[in-house]
LOBA-347641 format. One record per residue (C-alpha): x, y, z. Coordinates in steps of 0.25 Angstrom, whole numbers, plus 5000, padded with zeros to 4 digits. Layout:
XYZ
...
//
This chain:
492849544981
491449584984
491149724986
489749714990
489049635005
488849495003
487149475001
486749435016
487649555019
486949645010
485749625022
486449675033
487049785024
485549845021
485549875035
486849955034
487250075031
488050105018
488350235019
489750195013
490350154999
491550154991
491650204977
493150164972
493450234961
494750174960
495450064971
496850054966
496949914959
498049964950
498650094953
497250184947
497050234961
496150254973
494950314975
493850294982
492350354984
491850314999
490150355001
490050385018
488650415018
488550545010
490150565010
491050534997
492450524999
493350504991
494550414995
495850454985
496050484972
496950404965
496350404951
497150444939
495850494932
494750524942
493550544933
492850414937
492650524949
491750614943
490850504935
489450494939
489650624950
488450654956
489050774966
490050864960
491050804966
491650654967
491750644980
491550734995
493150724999
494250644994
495150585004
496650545001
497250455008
498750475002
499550534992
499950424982
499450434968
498550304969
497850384979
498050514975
498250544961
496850594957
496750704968
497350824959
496250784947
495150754958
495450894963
495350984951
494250914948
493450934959
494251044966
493051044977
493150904981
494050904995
495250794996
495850775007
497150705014
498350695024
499050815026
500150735019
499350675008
499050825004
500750855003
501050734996
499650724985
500550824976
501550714973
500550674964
500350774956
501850844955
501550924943
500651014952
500451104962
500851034976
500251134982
498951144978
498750974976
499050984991
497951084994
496751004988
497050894997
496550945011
497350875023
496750815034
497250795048
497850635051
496950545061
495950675063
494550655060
493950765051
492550775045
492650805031
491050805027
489850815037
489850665044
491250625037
492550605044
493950575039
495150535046
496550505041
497550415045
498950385042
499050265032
500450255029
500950215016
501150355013
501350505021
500050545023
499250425017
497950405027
496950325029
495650375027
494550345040
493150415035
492050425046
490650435042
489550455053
488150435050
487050475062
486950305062
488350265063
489850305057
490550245045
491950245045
492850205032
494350195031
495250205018
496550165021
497250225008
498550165007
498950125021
500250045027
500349995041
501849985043
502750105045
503550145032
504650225030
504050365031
502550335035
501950275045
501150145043
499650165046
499250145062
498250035063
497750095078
497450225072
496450145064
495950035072
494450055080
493950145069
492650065067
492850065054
491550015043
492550015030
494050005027
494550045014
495949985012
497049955003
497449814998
498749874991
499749744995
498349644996
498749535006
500149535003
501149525015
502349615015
503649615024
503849695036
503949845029
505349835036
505749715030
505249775015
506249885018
507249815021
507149715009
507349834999
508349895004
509149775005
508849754989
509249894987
510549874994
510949744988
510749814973
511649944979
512549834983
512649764969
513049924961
511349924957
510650054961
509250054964
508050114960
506750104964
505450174959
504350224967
503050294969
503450444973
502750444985
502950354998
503850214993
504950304987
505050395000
504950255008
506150205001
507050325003
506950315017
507150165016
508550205008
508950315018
508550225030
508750085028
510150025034
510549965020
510750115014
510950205027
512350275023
512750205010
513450294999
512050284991
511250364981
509750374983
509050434972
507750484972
506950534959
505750604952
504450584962
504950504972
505950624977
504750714974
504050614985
505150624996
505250784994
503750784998
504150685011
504950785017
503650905016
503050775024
504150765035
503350795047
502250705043
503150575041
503650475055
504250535065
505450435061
505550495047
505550635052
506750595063
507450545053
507250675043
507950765057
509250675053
509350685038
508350725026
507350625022
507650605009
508650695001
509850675007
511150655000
512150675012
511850545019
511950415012
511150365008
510950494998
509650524994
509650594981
508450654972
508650604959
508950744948
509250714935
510750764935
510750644945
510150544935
511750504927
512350464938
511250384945
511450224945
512950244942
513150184957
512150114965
511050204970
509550214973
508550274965
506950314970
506150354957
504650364954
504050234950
503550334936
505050344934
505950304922
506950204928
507850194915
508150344918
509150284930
509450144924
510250204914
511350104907
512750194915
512050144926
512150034936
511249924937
509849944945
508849904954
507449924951
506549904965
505049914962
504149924973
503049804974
501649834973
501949964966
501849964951
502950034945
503150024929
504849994926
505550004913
506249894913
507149914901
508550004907
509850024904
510649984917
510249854923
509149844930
508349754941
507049764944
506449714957
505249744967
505349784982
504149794994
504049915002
502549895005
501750055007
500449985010
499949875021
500049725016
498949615017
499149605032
499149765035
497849765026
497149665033
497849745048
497249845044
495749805042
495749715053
496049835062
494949925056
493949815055
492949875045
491649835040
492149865024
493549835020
493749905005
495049854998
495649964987
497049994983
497649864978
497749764966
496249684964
497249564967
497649614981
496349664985
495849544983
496849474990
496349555003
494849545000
494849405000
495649385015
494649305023
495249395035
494549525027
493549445022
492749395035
492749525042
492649615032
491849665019
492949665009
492849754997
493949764985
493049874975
493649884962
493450034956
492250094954
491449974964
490350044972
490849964988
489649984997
490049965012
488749945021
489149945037
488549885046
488449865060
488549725059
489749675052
489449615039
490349495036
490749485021
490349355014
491649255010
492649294998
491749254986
493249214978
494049094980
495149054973
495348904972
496548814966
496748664963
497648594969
498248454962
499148354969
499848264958
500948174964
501848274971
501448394962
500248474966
499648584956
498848714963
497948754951
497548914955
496248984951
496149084939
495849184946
497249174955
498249154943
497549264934
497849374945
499049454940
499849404953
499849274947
501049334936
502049374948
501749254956
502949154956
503549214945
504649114948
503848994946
503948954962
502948974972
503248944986
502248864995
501948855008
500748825018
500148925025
499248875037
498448775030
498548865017
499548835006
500348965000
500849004987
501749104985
502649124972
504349154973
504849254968
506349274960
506649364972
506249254981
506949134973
508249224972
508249244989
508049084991
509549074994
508949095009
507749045016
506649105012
505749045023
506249115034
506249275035
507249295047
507449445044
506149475040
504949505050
503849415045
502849325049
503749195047
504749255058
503749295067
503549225080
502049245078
501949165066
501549025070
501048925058
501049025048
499949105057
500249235067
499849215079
500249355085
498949425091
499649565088
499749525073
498749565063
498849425057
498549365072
498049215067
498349255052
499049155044
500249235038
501249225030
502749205033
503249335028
502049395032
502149515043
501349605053
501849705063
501749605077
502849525070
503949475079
505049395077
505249255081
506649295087
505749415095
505949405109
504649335114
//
């Protein structure tokens, strides 16, 4: 993907202002962090500080320090986890956050002083401009994905005009368990020259967040049905929290004679939820007036924190086990122990020692925290921005979203690797990006009934390529006038007892009376006149039984 204008744009761009630029030192292709350096004029900001080592930030400095400000958009350690070092090593450079992000940075550094980590981040109001340097203005506004997470909207004004950026951090557009999803009319009319955004799940579609939920915990309760307790690790902060209250809410577990235990981080995680009560929905405070959030063993069912004097007698019986992600599993598969069910979050890399005592079974479980392809692309196409940037993502998925003619012909797209200098010239006339300069092509060979697709190197030596039909199968089907290939999975081969063509309990584009011909054709949808894929979804969805 190109970084830089296109030749005849270069023209146009002279007479434009580039008073902006972005310096990644580091975009999160696999799990080493973010951290970029954006240029507004005179201003250096620094956005996040996810870095394991953050030398590359003193190399080359010209100003005693790295940056002006540092500006964090949420708490988790991609984002987050070079903060303490970048603090005691330039104690006078000023960080600052959400008032949240502030109480929850120590969970990165539980070996320290809480309170003095949170004092070196300086909280700044929600959806409240403030001017943090002469002519430099930042505003923060709820992001979902996480308590506290924001998206970062930074105002520069020149005497000639105003420059306006915005880095979304990691964002989520529906509404989880205990956050809110990010509010799409907040945002809209900003005016905005440059989007920084991430590409976490590419252009992947994913279920109705409802749906997900219930998927899960209908697997949990079939292993609690069949004597196997469950165990599923977890970051410490966000996803295990969100699955708590899925345990304790969802109808499958409400008042069943059930142990949930809750270990190491992740119990440290729900302790510092409940110092954030009155910043979480007005739903999850309601329910909090009724019973605890978390610890709770008189209702069923009990949520436990895991102790070591509990550690003999757990997966004896059916039960439920929340642990870090860092964790040792064979510490609860012991051999006096009843069989287990490993769940390991998608999209998540967690490392499992596969070798235990008790009988185990491993398998993989979607409850997205960051928008999908069509929330991305919701999202730009609400802002409408001159630059769109694409960070925090695997090359593979980045480039599944630079390549969308939809981004392509409105947009300049940028997917910077770390350490590429991104110049952004704005000007007043919106400068249209040249075609994607990559195509990958195929042959196709009809031989009697037989036809062979041949695909290009450059497709079957992407890492993908190994999980793709692992089966052997690959399902085909016609998608407008396009054909589309999509491998089956064990999972899928082993639930073919039913139809797998029709979703009648699922809220998706194939049971949506919009969907005509495999296109929507519902003017409140974001994929108005997109073609779309059957169990593809969007918020407008309504049911072919809806009343009309």
């Amino acid at each position: 993907m190109r970084n830089n204008l296109s030749a005849s744009s270069r023209v146009d761009a002279a007479e434009a202002s580039s008073e902006l630029e972005c310096l990644p030192y580091s975009v999160q292709h696999d799990n080493e962090g973010m951290c970029l350096l954006v240029k507004m004029g005179p201003h250096r900001i620094l956005l996040d500080c996810g870095l394991e080592d953050i030398s590359s930030l003193a190399k080359g400095l010209t100003k005693s320090l790295p940056a002006d400000l540092v500006l964090i958009s949420h708490a988790h350690p991609d984002h987050a986890r070079g903060l303490l070092a970048l603090h005691k090593a330039f104690p006078k450079l000023p960080i600052y956050g959400s008032e949240v992000t502030s109480k929850l940075l120590p969970l990165n550094w539980l070996d320290e002083d809480a309170e003095e980590i949170s004092k070196f981040c300086h909280a700044l109001p929600l959806r409240s401009p403030v001017e943090l340097q002469d002519g430099l203005v930042a505003e923060l506004f709820p992001a979902g994905h996480l308590p506290g997470a924001v998206a970062i909207l930074l105002t520069y004004t020149t005497q000639q005009r105003t420059y306006k950026l915005l880095y979304t951090g990691d964002f989520f557009l529906s509404n989880s368990r205990l956050v809110e999803g990010l509010r799409l009319e907040e945002l809209r009319g900003l005016d905005l020259d440059v989007l920084i955004i991430e590409g976490s799940y590419g252009t992947s579609r994913h279920p109705h967040r409802r749906n997900q939920e219930n998927q899960l915990a209908e697997r949990i309760n079939r292993a609690i049905a069949d004597h196997c307790s469950v165990i599923l690790p977890t970051p410490a902060l966000g996803l295990g929290q969100e699955l708590l209250m899925l345990l304790r809410s969802h109808h499958h577990f409400t008042g069943r004679d059930l142990d949930i235990w809750v270990d190491g981080a992740v119990a440290t995680g729900c302790d510092a939820y409940l110092e954030l009560l009155p910043h979480l929905p007005p739903s999850v405070q309601n329910f909090a007036r009724h019973q605890p959030l978390f610890w709770d063993e008189r209702v069923r069912p009990r949520v436990r924190r895991l102790q070591s004097e509990h550690r003999p007698t757990v997966g004896k019986s059916p039960c439920i086990v929340l642990t870090d992600s860092t964790s040792d599993l064979g510490e609860h598969c012991q051999l006096d122990t009843g069989p287990w069910l490993i769940l390991l979050p998608e999209k998540i890399d967690i490392k499992v020692n596969k070798e235990y005592l008790a009988p185990t079974t491993v398998e993989s479980y979607l409850l997205a925290q960051h928008s999908d392809g069509p929330g991305t692309t919701q999202l730009i196409h609400n802002l409408r921005p001159q630059h769109v940037i694409f960070v925090h993502g695997s090359p593979a998925y980045l480039a599944d979203l630079t390549s969308l003619e939809e981004l392509q012909n409105r947009y300049h797209v940028h997917s910077p690797a770390a350490d590429t200098l991104v110049e952004l010239p704005i000007g007043d006339t919106f400068l249209q990006p040249a075609a994607p300069e990559t195509n990958y092509e195929g042959e196709l060979t009809e031989l009697g009934t037989v036809i062979t697709i041949t695909l290009a190197d450059v497709i079957t030596a992407d890492p993908r390529w190994r999980q793709f039909a692992d089966t052997g199968l690959i399902e085909a089907r016609w998608q407008g006038e396009e054909l589309v290939l999509r491998g089956l999975s064990q999972r899928e081969l082993l639930n073919q007892n039913s139809d797998r063509y029709t979703w009648t309990d699922v809220d998706c584009c194939g049971t949506c009376r919009h969907q005509r011909g495999q296109r929507c054709w519902n003017p409140a949808s974001p994929l108005y006149n997109f073609k779309v894929t059957l169990e593809g979804y969007c918020p407008a969805f309504e049911g072919l039984n809806d009343s009309q």
